[in-house]
C-alpha distance (Angstrom), angle and dihedral (degrees) to the residues before:
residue distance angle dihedral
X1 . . .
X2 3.82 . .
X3 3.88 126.3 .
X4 3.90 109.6 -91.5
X5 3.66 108.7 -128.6
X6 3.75 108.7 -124.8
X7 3.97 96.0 -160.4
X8 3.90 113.5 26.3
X9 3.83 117.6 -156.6
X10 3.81 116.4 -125.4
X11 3.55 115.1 -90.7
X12 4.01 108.8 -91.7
X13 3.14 111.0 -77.6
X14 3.90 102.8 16.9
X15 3.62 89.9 116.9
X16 3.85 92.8 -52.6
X17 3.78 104.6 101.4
X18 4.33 81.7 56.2
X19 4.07 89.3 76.8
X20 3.71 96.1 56.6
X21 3.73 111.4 144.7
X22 3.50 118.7 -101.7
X23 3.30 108.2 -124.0
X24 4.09 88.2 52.5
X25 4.01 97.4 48.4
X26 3.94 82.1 56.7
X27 3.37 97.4 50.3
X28 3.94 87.9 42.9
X29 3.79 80.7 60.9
X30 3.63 99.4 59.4
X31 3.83 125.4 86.3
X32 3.39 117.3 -79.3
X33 4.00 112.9 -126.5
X34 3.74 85.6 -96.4
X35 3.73 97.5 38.5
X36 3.96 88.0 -109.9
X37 4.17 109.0 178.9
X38 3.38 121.9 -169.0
X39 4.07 109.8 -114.2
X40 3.97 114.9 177.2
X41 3.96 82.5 -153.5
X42 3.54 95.6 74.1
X43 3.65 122.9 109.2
X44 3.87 110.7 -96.5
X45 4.00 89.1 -115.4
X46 3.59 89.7 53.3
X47 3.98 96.2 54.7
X48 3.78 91.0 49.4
X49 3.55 91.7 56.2
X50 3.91 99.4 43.9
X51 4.27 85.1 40.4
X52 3.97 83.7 50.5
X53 3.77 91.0 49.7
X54 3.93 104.8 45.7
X55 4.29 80.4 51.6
X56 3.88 83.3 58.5
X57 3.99 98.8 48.2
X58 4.05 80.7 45.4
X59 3.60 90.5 54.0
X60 3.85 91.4 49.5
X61 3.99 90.8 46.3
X62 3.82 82.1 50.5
X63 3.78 92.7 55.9
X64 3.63 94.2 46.9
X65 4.02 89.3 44.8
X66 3.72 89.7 -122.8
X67 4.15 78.0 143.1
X68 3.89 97.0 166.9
X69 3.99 89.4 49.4
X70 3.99 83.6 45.0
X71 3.55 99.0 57.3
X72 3.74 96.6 46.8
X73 3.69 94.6 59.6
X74 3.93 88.8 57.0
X75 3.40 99.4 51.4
X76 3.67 96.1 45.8
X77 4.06 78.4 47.9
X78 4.06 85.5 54.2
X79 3.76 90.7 42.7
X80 3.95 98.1 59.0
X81 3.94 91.7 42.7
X82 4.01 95.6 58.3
X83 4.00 94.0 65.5
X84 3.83 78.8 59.6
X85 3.89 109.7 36.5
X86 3.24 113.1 89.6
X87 3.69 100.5 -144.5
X88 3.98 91.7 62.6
X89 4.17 89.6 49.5
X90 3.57 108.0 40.9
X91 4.11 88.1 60.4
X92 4.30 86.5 58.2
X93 3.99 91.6 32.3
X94 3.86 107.0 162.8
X95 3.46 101.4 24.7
X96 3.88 97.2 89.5
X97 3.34 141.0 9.0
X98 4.17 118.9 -47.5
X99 3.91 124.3 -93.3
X100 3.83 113.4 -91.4
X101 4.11 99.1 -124.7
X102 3.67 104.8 -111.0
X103 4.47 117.1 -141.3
X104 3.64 113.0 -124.3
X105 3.67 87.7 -95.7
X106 3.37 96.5 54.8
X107 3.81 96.8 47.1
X108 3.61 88.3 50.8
X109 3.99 97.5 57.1
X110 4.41 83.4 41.5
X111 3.87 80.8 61.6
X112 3.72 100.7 45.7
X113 3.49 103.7 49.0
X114 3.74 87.0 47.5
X115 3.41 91.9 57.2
X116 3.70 93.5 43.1
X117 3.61 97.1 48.6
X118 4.12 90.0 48.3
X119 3.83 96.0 46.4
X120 3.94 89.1 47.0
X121 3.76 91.5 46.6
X122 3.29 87.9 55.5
X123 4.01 97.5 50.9
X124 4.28 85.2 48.9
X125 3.57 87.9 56.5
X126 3.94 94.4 52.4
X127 3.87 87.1 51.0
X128 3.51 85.7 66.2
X129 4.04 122.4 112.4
X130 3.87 86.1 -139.6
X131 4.18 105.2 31.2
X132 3.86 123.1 -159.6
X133 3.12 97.2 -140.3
X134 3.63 88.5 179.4
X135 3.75 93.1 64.6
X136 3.88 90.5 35.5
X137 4.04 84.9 65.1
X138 3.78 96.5 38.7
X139 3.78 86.4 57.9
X140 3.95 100.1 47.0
X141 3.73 84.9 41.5
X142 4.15 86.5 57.0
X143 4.00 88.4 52.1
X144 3.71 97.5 50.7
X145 4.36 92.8 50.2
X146 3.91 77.4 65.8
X147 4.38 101.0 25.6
X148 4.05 105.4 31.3
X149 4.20 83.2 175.7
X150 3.71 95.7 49.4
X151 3.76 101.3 132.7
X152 4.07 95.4 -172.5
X153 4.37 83.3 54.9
X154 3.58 93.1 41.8
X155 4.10 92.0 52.3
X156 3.64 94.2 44.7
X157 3.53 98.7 41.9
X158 3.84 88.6 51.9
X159 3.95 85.4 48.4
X160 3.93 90.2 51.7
X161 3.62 93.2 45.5
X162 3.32 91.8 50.4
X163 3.55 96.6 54.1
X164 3.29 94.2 49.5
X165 3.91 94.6 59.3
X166 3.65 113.3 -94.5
X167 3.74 104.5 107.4
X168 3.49 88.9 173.2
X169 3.77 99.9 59.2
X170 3.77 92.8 43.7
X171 3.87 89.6 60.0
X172 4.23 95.1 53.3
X173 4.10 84.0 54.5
X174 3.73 96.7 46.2
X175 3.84 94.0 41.7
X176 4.15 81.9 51.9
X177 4.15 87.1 48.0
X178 3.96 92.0 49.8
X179 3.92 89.4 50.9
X180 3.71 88.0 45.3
X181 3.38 108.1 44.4
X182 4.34 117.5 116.8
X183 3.80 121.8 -110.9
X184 3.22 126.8 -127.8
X185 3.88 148.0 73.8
X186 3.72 102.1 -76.5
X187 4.32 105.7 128.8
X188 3.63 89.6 -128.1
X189 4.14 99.0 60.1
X190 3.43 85.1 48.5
X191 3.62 99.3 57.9
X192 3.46 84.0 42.8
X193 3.62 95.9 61.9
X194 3.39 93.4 43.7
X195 3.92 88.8 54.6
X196 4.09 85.0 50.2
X197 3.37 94.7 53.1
X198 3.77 96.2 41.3
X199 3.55 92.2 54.9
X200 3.54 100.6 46.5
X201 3.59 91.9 54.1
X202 3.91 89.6 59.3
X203 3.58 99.7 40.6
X204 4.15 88.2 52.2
X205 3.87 87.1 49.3
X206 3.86 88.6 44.1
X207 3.87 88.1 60.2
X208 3.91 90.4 61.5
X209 4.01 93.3 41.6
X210 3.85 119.9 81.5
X211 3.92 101.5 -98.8
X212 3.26 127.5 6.0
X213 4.19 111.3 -126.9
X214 3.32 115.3 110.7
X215 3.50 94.4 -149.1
X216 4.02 100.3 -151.5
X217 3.88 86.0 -37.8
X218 3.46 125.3 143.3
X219 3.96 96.7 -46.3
X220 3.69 100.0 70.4
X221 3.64 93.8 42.6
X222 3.38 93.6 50.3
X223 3.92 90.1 45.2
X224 4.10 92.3 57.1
């Protein structure tokens, strides 16, 4: 049985996407590195494919820890998807033009990239020298309405939570992200695991401490 979210985001683009962090809405506003612009007109194929590229070039800005360039290529990847997600237009249904029906293919790569973009955001944000940790669980908590098992959500949405003061809350998502996380060798599970189990171990010792904030303790050191 999955982890029952305590304090659901609102759907994207119910007033969410409004908050966006400065510095990311103005790098959402810069050209893309193949002057992609947004254009409701375009066929719904065609928006998949350019949303599915500017979460690439974010990737690549990721890897290169150009974060602020990062996180403007997945919001403007989270901007073109609402005018076709179907969550974000059936709460403003007959004030603009319908939703083009997606195929089961096409709803399928919709949700991905959403969830990719979202989890990613939420790993920028912790690269930050000052992290909103706030945002960081708003984010991961936006991933799991769509990916209950995502370990990477579960782990930073126990981090966030944790942060934020509620020790006990932290350790039901990072209990979830231990039971969730993949097998295997791959380099990055294993840091992943070791990031689980790091972080549970605080957030259990938090419990018995007086207050539960970290502070810039072990947690974001650990993260970076």
């Amino acid at each position: 049985m999955y982890l029952h979210i305590i304090k659901p985001p609102p759907p994207p683009g119910a007033g969410g996407e409004a908050s966006l962090d400065v510095q990311g809405a103005a790098a959402a506003a810069a050209p893309s590195l193949f002057g992609h612009k947004p254009n409701s007109a375009k066929p719904v194929s065609a928006l998949l494919e350019e949303a599915a590229q500017l979460k690439t070039e974010g990737n690549a800005f990721y890897k290169d820890k150009n974060i602020r360039s990062a996180i403007g290529r997945y919001h403007r990847a989270l901007l073109l998807l609402r005018s076709i997600d179907s969550d974000v237009t059936t709460s403003v249904k007959g004030f603009g033009p319908e939703t083009p029906v997606l195929t089961p293919e096409q709803e399928a790569l919709l949700r991905n990239t959403q969830v990719d973009c979202y989890n990613n955001l939420a790993a920028c944000l912790l690269q930050r020298k000052t992290v909103d940790y706030t945002r960081v669980q708003e984010y991961s908590l936006r991933v799991l309405k769509w990916r209950p098992g995502n370990a990477k959500a579960l782990y930073r949405a126990g981090v966030a939570t944790l942060e934020m003061g509620d020790a006990e809350t932290a350790k039901e998502y990072l209990i979830q992200a231990s039971k969730e996380q993949p097998n295997g060798k791959d380099p990055d599970h294993h840091d992943l695991s070791e990031q689980v189990d790091g972080a549970l171990e605080w957030c259990i010792s938090s419990e018995n401490r007086e207050g539960s904030r970290t502070q810039g303790g072990w947690l974001e050191r650990a993260w970076r």
